[in-house]
N, C-alpha and C positions, 0 to 999 in steps of 0.2 A: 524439801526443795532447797537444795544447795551446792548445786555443781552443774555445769554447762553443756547441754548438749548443741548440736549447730542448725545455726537460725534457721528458720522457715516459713512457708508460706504457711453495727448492735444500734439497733436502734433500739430508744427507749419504748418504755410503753406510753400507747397515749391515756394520760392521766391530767386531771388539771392540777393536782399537788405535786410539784416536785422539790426538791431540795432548794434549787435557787432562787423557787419564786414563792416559796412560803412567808405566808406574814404571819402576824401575831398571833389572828383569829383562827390559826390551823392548829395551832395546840392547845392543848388542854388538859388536865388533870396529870396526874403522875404513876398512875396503872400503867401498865401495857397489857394488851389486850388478852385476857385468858381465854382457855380452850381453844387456843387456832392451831396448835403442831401437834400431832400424831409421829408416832414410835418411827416409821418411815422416814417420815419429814427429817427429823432430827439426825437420823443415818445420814440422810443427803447432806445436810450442811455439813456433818463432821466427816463424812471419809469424803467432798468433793473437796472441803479444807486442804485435808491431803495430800491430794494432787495426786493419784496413783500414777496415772502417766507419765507426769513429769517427775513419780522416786523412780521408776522401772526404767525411763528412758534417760533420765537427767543425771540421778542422782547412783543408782544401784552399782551401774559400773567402776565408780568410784570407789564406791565401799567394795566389790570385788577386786578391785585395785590393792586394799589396802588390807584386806582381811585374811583374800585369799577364797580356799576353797570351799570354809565354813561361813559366808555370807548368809545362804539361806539359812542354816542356823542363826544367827543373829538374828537375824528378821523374828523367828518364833521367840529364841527366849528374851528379847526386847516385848515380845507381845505378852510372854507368859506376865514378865514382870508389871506391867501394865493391868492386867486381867487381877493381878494382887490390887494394884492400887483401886481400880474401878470396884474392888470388894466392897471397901470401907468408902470409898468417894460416894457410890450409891447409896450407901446406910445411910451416909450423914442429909443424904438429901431430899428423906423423908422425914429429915427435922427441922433442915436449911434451904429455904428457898432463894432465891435472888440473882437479880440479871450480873452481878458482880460477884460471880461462883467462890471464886480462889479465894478472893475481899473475906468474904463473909463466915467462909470454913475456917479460915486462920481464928479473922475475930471470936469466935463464938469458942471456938478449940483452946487455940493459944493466946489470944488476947487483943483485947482491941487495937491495944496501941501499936501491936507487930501487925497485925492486921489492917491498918490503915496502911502501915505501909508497905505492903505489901498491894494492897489496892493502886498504890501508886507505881508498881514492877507492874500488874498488869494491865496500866492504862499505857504504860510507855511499849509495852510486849507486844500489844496488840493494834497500836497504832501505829508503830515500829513497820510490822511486818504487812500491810492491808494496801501502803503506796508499795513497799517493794517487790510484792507480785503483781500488782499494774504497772512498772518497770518492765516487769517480765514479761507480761503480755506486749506491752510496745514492741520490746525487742522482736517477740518472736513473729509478733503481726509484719512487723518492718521489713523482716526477713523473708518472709512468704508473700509479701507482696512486689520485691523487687524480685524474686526467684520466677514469679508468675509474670510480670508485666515488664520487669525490668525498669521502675520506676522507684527513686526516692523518696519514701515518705516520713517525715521526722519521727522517730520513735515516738517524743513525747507526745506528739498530737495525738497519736493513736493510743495509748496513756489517760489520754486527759478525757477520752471519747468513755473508754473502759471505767474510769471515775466517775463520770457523772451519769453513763446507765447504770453502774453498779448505785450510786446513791441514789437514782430514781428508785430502784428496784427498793433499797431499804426503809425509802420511806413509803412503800407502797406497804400491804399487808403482806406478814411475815410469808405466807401458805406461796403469795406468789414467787418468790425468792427459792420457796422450799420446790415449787416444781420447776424452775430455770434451772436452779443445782441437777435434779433427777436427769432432767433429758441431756446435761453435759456426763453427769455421772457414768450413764445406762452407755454413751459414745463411746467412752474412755474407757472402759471395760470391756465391751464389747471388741474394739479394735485388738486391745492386749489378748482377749481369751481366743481369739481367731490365729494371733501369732503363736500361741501355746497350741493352739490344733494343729499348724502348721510345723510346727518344731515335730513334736509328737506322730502326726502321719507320716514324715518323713522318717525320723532316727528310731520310732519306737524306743523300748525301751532301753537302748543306745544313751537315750537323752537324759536318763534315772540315775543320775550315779548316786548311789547312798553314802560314798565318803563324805558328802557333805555336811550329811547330821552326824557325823564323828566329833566325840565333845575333844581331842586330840586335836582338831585342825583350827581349834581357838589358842594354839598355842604359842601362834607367829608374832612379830613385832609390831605387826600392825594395827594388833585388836582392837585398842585403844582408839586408835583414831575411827575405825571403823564402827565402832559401839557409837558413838559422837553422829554418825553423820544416819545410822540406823535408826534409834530414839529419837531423833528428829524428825525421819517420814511420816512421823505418826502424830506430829504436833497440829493441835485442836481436836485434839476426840474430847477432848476436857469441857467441848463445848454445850454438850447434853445437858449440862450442870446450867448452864448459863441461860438456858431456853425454857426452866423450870416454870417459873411465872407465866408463860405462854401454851404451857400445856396440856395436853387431856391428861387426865388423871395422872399427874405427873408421880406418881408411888410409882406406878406400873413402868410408864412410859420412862423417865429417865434413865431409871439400868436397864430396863430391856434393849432400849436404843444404846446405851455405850458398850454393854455389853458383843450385842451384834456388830458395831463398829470395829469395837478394836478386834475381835474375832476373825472379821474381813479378811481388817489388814494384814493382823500378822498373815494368816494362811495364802491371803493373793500375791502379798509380798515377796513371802519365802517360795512358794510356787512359781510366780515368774521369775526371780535370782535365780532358783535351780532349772528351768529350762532352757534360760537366757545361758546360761552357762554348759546345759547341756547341748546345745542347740552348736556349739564347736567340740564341745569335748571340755570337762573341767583346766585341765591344765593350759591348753591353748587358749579358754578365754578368762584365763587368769592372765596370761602373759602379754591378751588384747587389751586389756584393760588397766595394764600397768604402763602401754604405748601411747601413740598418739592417736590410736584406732580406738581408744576407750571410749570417749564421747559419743562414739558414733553403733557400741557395741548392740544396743536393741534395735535400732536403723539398719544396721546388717544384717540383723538376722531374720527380722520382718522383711528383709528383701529376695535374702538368701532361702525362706524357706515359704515363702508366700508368695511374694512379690512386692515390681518397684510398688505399684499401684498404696499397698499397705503401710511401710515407709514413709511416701509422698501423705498415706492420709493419718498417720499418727501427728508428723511434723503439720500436718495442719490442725491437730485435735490438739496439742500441747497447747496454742493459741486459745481454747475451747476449759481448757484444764487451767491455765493459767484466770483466765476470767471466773470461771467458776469458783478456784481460791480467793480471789481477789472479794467476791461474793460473800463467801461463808467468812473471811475474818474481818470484810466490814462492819456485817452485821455483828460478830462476837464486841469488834472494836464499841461499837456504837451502845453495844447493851453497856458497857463495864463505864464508858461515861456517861450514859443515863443514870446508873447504879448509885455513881459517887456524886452526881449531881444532886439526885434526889436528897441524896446524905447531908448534902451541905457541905461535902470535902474538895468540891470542884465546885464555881460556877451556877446557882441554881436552875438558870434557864436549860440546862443540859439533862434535868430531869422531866421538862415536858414532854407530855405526848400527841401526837395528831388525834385531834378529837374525830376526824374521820375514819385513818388507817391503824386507830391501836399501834403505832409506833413508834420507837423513841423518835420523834421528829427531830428535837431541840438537837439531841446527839448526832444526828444521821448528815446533818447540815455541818455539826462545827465536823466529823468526821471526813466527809465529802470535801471542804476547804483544805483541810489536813492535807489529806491524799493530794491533793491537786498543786500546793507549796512545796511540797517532796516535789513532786515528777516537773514544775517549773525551776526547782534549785537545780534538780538535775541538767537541766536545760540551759540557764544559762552556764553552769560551771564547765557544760562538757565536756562532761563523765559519762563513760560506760553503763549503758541502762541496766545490765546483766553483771556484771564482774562489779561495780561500783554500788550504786542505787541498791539492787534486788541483795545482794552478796550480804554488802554490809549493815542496811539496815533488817535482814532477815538476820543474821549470823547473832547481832545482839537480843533479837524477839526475842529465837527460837532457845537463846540459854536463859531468857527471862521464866519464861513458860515453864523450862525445865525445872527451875529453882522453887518459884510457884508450886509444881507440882510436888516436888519433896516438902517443904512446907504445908501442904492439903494435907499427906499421908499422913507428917505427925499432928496435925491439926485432931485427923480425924480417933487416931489413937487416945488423944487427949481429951476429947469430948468423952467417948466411952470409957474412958477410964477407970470411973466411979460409978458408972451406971450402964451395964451393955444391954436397956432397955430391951430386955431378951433376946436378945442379937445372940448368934455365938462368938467363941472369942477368937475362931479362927476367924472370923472376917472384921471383927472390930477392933482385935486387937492385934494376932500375929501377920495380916497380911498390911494393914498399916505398917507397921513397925520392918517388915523386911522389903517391903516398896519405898518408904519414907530412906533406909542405908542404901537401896540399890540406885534413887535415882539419887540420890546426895552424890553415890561415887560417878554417877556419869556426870552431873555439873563438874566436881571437879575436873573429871576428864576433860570437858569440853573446853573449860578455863586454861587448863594444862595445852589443849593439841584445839586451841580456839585459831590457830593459822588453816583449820581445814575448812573451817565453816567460810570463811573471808577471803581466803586465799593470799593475805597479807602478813607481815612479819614488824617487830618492833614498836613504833610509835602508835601507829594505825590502829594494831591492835586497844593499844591503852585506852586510845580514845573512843572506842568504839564498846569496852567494859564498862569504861567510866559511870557513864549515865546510870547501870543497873544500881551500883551503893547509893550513888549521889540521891535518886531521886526516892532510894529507901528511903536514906535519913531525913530526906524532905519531907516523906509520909509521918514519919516519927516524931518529926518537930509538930507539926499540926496535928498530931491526935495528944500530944503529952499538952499540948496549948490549950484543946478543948476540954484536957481531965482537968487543966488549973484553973480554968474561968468561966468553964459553964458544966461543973459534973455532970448533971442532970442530960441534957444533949449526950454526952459523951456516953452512961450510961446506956443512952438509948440507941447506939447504933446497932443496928441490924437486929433491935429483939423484934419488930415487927415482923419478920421474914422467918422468925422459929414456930414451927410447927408444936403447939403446946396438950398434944396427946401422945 
């Protein structure tokens, strides 16, 4: 999610626990609750994460913008390369369990002390990005509702509405989160696979052009930025890992579930890019895309080959897609400071749990505040809820994630290194090792052509990098702090969480 389509047209549940009016006596112990998410469940949060809506409508034309006529191609080998990493991310996480995925894989891989801070990349990553799709949803609520009624209503408010039943929702039990996700998922899909019948009944296969999986059409100037804005649609499939301690038979369940995930996306992804583009003709909706009709290019074509009706109901289902992200990376956000609470690296009350709802309670609260301080700064500075808010604090998540992610890969190489616990060594060791260089070269990319994510240039940029070293090395000082004044603690992080068969 990172690039603008144009604006358009929740109550909580009733619960007596909810985030603001928790006292002491609602948490309890430091578990979250096992055995509540199945292999489904975990689909849902990770590809509703996604936002499929908002890459196909938001985001896709952009990167056809920039890449050209091999878009849908990127889509796959962005997903092949993914499908490497989930080899070995899956192995290790029938060794490594914990709500702090990335944290825990480093530690145990490459070492605690890079591991702590990297724990701290992804408590900024994931807190980063959780108010700036409730940005997004204001926006696009704002929009659809003065479209509809011709009425004002402050983005933020409608923001602040989206924060606090999203943090109802996380501190309810996890299973109910997992079916709010389903039924926006199953919408969002739905709307897109009816624009793809409609493309397809009309141009047949007119609409198939195969020059686009020509590995030749990755040959343009633009590849670059368009790799950048591709591996990003996919950002939180990583979340499988993070849901582990919540699981049914979490051996089975977490690569089943990431697996099927990143499988989705790449194929839904590349699928809709290539009809979206078939649905004009490649050439002509490369040159819509590169105008000022780009933003508008899936809006056109769900009008042009459906109707307005489909259109009018995407731009209301992006509202639907936006909240639903807003969903899945609170809960990610909320586990990873449960995670380091629990640790002792954060805060300890941020490792309690609601002794009623198994969930991170302590986290789901200072989370919920969080999100709610973002979308009120926005408010008084008045800034851009979309270009401002969502742009800039997504544009830093989504390369924290990335970095994150090459770190897991050699993490997981390194665990197996000495020992491929009868694994074979194509998935413990050579798909680590060529997932760990491919997504190393797209952070660089993204650091490099980091004016796509943001839409900014210079200073802005700087400041918006900054944070990812800064709060490395802050991870770094506090774990080299606890190897020289308490080994024993330091010792012990994360060996609770290894699976010792």
């Amino acid at each position: 999610m990172s690039a603008q389509p144009r604006p358009t047209a929740v109550t909580s549940p009733s619960d007596t626990g909810t985030p603001a009016s928790a006292g002491p006596d609602d948490t309890a112990g430091t578990r979250l609750a096992a055995g509540q998410i199945g292999t489904f469940d975990m689909v849902f949060f990770v590809v509703a994460a996604a936002a499929p809506l908002t890459v196909l409508a938001g985001v896709a034309p952009f990167a056809i913008g920039l890449g050209g006529p091999g878009a849908p191609l990127a889509y796959l080998i962005s997903g092949a390369l993914l499908v490497l990493f989930a080899a070995g991310f899956t192995a290790m996480s029938l060794y490594v369990r914990n709500a702090g995925a990335f944290y825990a894989y480093v530690a145990r891989g490459l070492g605690r002390t890079l591991g702590v801070g990297i724990a701290y990349v992804a408590v900024t990553s994931y807190n980063l990005i959780t108010p700036g799709v409730a940005a997004a949803f204001g926006y696009f609520a704002a929009g659809a509702i003065h479209d509809a009624t011709g009425t004002d209503v402050p983005w933020w408010l409608l923001s602040a509405v989206c924060v606090v039943a999203v943090g109802v929702l996380g501190w309810l039990r996890v299973t109910l989160s997992a079916k709010v996700l389903g039924i926006a998922l199953v919408l969002e899909v739905l709307s897109l696979l009816v624009l793809d019948g409609g493309i397809l009944g009309e141009r047949g296969t007119a609409a198939l052009d195969l020059g686009s999986f020509d590995p030749t059409t990755l040959a343009g100037g633009g590849i670059a930025g368009m790799f950048v804005l591709v591996i990003g649609a996919f950002t939180g499939f990583e979340a499988t890992a993070i849901y582990a301690e919540e699981a049914r038979e979490p051996r089975r369940t977490v690569p089943r579930a990431t697996f099927i995930a990143i499988g989705f996306l790449a194929l839904f992804y590349a699928a809709g890019v290539w009809l979206i583009m078939g649905a004009f003709g490649t050439d002509k909706a490369v040159a819509m895309a590169r105008a000022a009709a780009g933003p508008d290019l899936t809006f056109k074509a769900g009008e042009l080959y459906v109707g307005a009706w489909l259109a009018d109901t995407m731009h209301a289902l992006i509202i639907v897609s936006a909240f639903a992200a807003t969903l899945a990376f609170h809960n990610a956000a909320a586990r990873y400071l449960y995670a380091l609470g629990r640790e002792g690296l954060l805060p300890r009350h941020l490792g309690k749990i609601s002794a009623r709802h198994g969930s991170p309670g302590g986290a789901v609260i200072a989370q919920t505040a969080f999100n709610l301080l973002v979308v009120l700064a926005g408010a008084v500075l008045a800034v851009d809820p979309y270009t401002v808010v969502f742009l800039w604090t997504n544009s830093t998540a989504v390369l924290g994630i990335m970095l994150m992610q090459a770190m897991a890969a050699l993490a997981v190489w390194a665990f197996f290194r000495h020992d491929r616990r009868g694994m074979s060594a194509a998935r413990v060791v050579w798909a680590p090792l060529v997932s760990f260089a491919g997504l190393a070269l797209l952070s660089v990319l993204a650091v490099l052509h980091f004016d796509l994510l943001t839409g900014e240039t210079g200073l802005v940029n700087v400041v918006l990098l900054a944070p990812l070293p800064l709060v490395l090395l802050a991870g770094l000082y506090v774990a080299l702090r606890i190897r020289r004044d308490d080994p024993r603690r330091y010792a012990s992080l994360t060996t609770t969480d290894v699976e010792k068969n």
